[in-house]
C-alpha positions in Angstrom: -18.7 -17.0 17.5 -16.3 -15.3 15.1 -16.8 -11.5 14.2 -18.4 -12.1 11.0 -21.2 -14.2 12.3 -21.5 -12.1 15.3 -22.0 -9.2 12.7 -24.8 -10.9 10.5 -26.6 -12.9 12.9 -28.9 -10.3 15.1 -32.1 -9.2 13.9 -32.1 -5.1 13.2 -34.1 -2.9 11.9 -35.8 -2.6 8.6 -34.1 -1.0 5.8 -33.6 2.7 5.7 -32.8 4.2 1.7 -31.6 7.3 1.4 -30.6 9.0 -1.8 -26.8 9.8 -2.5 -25.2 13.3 -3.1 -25.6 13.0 -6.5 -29.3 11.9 -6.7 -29.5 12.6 -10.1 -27.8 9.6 -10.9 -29.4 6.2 -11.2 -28.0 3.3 -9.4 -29.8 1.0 -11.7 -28.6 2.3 -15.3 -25.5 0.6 -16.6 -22.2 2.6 -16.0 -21.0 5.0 -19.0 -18.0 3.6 -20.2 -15.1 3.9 -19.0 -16.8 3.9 -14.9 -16.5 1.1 -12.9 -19.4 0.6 -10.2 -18.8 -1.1 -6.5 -20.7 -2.1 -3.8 -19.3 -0.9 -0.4 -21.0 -2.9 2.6 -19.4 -1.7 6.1 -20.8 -4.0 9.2 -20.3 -3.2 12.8 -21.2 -4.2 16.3 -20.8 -2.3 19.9 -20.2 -3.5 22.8 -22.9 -3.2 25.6 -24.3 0.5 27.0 -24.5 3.6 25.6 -22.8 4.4 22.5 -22.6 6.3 19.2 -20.8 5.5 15.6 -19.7 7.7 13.2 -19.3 6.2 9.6 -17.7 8.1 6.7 -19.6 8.0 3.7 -18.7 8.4 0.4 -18.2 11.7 -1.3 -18.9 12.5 -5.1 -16.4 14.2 -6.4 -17.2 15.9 -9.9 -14.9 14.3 -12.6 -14.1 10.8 -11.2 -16.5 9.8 -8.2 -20.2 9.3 -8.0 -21.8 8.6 -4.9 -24.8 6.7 -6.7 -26.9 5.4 -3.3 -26.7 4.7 0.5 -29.1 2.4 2.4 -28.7 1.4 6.2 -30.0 -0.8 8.6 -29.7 -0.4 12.7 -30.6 -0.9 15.7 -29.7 2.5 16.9 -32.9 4.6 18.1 -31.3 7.8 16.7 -29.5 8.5 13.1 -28.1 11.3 11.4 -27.1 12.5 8.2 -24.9 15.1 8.0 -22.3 16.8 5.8 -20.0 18.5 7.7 -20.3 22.6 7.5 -16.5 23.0 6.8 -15.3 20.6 4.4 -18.8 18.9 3.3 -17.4 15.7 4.8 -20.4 13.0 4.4 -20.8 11.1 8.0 -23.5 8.5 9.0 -24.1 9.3 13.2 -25.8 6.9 15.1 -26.8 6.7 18.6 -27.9 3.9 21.3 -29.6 5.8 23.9 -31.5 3.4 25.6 -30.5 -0.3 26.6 -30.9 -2.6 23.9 -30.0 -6.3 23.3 -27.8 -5.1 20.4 -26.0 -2.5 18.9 -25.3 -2.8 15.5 -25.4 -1.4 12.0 -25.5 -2.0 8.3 -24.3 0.2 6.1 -24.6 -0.3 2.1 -23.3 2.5 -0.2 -23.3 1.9 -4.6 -20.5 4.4 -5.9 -19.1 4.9 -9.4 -15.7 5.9 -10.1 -13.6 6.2 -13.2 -9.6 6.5 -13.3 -8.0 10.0 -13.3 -6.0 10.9 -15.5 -6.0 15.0 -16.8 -10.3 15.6 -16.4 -10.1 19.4 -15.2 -11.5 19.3 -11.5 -11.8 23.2 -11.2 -12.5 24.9 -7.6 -13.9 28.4 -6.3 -11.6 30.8 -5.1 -13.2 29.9 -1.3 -12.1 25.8 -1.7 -9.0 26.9 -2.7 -8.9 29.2 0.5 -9.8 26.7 2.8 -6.9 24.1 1.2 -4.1 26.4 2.3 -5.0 27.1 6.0 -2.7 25.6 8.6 -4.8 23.0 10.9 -3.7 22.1 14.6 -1.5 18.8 13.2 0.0 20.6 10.0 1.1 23.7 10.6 2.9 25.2 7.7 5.1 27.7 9.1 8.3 27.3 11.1 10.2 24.1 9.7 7.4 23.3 7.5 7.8 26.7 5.4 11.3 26.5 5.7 11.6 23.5 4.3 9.0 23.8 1.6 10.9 27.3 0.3 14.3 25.3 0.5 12.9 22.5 -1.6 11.6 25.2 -4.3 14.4 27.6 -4.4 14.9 29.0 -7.8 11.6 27.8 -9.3 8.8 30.1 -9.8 6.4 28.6 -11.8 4.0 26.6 -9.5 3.3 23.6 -11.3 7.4 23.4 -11.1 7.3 24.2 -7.2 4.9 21.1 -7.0 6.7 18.8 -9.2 9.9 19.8 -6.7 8.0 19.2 -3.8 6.8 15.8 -5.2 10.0 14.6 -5.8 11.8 15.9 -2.6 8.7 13.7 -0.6 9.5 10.7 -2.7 12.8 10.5 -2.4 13.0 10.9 1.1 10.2 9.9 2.5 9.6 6.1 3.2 7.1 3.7 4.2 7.4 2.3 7.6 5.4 -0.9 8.0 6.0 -0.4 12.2 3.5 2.3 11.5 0.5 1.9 13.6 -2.7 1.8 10.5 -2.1 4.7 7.8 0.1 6.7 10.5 -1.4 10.5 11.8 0.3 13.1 9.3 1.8 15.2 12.1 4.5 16.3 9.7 6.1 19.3 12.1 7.4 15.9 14.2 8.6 14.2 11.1 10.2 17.3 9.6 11.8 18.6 13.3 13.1 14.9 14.4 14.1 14.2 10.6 12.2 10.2 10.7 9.8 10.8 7.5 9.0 7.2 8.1 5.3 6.3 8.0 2.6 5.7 6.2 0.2 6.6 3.7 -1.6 9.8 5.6 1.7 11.1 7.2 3.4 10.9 3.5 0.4 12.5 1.8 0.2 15.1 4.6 3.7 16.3 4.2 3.4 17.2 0.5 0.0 19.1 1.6 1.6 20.7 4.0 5.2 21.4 2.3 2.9 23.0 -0.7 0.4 24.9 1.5 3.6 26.6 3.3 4.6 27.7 -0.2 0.9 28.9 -1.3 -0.1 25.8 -4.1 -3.5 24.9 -2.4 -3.3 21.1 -1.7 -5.2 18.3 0.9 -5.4 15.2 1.4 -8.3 12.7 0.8 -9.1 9.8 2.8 -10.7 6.7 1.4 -10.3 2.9 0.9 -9.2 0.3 -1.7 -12.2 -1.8 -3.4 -10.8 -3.2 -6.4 -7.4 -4.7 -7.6 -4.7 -3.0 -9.0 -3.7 -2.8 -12.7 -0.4 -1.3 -11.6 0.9 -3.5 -9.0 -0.7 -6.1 -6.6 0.0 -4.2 -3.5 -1.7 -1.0 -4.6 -5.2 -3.2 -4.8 -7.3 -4.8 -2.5 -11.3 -6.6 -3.2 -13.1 -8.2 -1.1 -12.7 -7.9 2.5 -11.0 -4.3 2.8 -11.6 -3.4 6.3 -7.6 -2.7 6.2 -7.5 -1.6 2.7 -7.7 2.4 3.9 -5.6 4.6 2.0 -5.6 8.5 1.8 -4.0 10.4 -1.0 -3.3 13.8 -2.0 -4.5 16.4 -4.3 -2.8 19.9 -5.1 -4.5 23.0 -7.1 -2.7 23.6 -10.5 -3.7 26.1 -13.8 -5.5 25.4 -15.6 -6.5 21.6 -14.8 -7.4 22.6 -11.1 -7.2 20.1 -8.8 -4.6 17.6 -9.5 -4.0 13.7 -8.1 -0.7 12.9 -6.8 0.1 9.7 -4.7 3.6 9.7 -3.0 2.4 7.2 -0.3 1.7 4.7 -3.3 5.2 5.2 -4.6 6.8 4.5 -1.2 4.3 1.3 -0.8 5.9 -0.3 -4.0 8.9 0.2 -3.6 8.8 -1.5 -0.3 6.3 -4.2 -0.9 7.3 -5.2 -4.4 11.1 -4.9 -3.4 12.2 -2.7 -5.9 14.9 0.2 -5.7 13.8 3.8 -6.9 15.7 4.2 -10.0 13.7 0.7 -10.9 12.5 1.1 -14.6 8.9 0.5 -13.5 9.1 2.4 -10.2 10.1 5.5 -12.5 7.4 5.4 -14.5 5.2 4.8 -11.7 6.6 8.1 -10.4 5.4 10.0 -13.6 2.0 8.1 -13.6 1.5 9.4 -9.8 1.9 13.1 -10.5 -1.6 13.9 -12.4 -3.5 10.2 -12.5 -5.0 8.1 -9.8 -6.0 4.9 -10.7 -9.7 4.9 -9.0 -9.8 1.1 -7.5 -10.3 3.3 -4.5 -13.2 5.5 -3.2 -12.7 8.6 -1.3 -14.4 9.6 1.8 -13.4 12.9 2.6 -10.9 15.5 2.2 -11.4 16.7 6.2 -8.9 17.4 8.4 -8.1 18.3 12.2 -12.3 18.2 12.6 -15.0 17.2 15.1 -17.8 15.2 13.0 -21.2 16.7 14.6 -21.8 15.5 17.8 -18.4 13.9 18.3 -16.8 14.4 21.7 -13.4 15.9 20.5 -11.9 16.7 16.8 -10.1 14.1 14.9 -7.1 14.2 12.5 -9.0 12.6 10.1 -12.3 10.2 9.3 -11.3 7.5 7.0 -11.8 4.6 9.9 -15.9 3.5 11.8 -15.5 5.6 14.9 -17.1 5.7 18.4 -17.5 6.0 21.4 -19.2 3.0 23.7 -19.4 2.9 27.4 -16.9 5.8 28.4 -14.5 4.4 26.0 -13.3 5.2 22.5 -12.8 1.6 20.5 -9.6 1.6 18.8 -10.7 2.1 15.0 -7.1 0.6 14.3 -8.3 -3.1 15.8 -11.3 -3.9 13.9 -11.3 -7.3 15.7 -11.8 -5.7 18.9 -13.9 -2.9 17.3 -16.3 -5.6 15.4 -16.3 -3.7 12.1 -15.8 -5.0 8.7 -16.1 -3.7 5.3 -16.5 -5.7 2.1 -16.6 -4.8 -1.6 -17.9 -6.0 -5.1 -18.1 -4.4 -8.4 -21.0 -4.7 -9.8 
């Protein structure tokens, strides 16, 4: 039996609706214009014995992302939803804490998004706090801090400093297809050995971390493609997207607030569409990724170096179905072995 029909052909439980973070919106009313709406359908199944899964949900996110409504069904005894007290992460926790037949879960989110391009996103004087800490895989003094004050030397103005720190990432950065799913963002190890090869979360991590050294509050945000791309065919994915994840980056600018960038996505066309950087449309790809995002893409969360409640140990990140089954962690990097898929539709 292949994964798919393994994944739709038990029995679970009825349908459980619960209402998204922004509740005040109707999933039935026709999007405003200029939103697009999708449906995001993630399907999973664990191996035998006791287990739990954590599912990133996903956020709503003021100016460009609506989380609309969430509905579930599972054969899991025990679920949970909880925001995380740090970084307001949405996560999905279920537990199998008795034997059962199966183990498997549904999960059906409706979100609305609409492209970024210059809404102001403004934050509290806590958020932007909180987006200029160090966490245990990005520190941002040492080389980090050193780097970051080289790369801005004689520029004060901090939407400058950014724009420097931008273009120092894109230039010498690079996307390394060896890399292992959307790589771990442990930029000290980049910056110290000098390989800034990888992929999308250790590119986005090392202008968050080069720009937090220097005081520009920035983070990354973790999420997956659900549509194609106007842009370029690589930077699009619909339909089955249970390898479509892709985190980006955000930095905190006067008097917009908070700001998309996308480096990784630079990077990625460059190497998948085979063109050089000084490439007409790669240049103004460049411009178009410092202030717009182009929102065939949903973001989960924008935590980092965390432990989702309940969870064993912290994680760099949540953007993958994680758990743990049996004594063992399934890699969320195989989804074969894992049994997890994730589809999408606009609707």
């Amino acid at each position: 039996m292949d994964r798919r029909s393994l994944l739709l052909s038990a029995t679970i439980a009825p349908l459980i609706i619960a209402a998204g973070r922004s509740a005040r919106l109707c999933a039935d009313e026709k999007p405003a214009d200029g939103w697009r709406r999708f449906e995001i359908t993630t399907e999973v199944a664990l191996a035998e014995g006791l287990a739990s899964l954590w599912l990133p949900l996903a956020q709503s996110a003021r100016s460009y992302q609506h989380s609309l409504s969430l509905a579930w069904q599972a054969t899991a005894d025990q679920t949970e939803l909880a925001d995380d007290p740090v970084y307001g992460a949405p996560v999905l926790r279920l537990n199998w804490t008795k034997d059962a037949d199966t183990r498997q879960a549904r999960v059906v989110q409706i979100v609305e998004t609409r492209d970024r391009d210059g809404q102001p996103d403004p934050a509290s004087p806590a958020e932007r706090a909180l987006f200029l800490e160090p966490t245990a895989s990005m520190p941002t003094d040492g080389i980090v801090r050193r780097t970051a004050e080289q790369i801005i030397a004689g520029k004060e103005a901090p939407r400058e400093r950014a724009r420097a720190i931008y273009d120092w990432v894109a230039d010498n950065a690079f996307r390394d297809p060896a890399t292992r799913g959307c790589g771990l963002g442990n930029i000290a190890t980049m910056l110290e050995t000098g390989y800034l090869g990888g992929k999308c979360a250790d590119i986005s991590s090392l202008m968050v971390g080069l720009c937090r050294a220097v005081g520009i509050p920035a983070r990354e945000v973790y999420g997956v493609r659900v549509a194609d791309s106007r842009q370029f065919k690589c930077l699009g994915r619909a339909g089955d997207v249970t390898k479509a994840q892709h985190c980006r980056a955000e930095i905190y600018l006067e008097p917009q607030g908070w700001t998309p960038v996308d480096p990784a996505d630079l990077r990625k066309v460059v190497l998948e569409e085979h063109l050089p950087l000084d490439a007409a449309p790669v240049r103004a790809l460049r411009e178009r990724l410092f202030g717009s995002w182009e929102m065939n893409w949903v973001g989960f969360n924008d935590a980092r170096d965390f432990t989702p409640a309940g969870a064993p140990h912290a994680l760099e990140f949540l953007m993958y179905p994680y758990a743990v089954a049996a004594n063992a962690e399934p890699d969320w990097l195989d989804p074969d072995s894992f049994r997890y898929r994730i589809s999408t539709r606009e609707i």
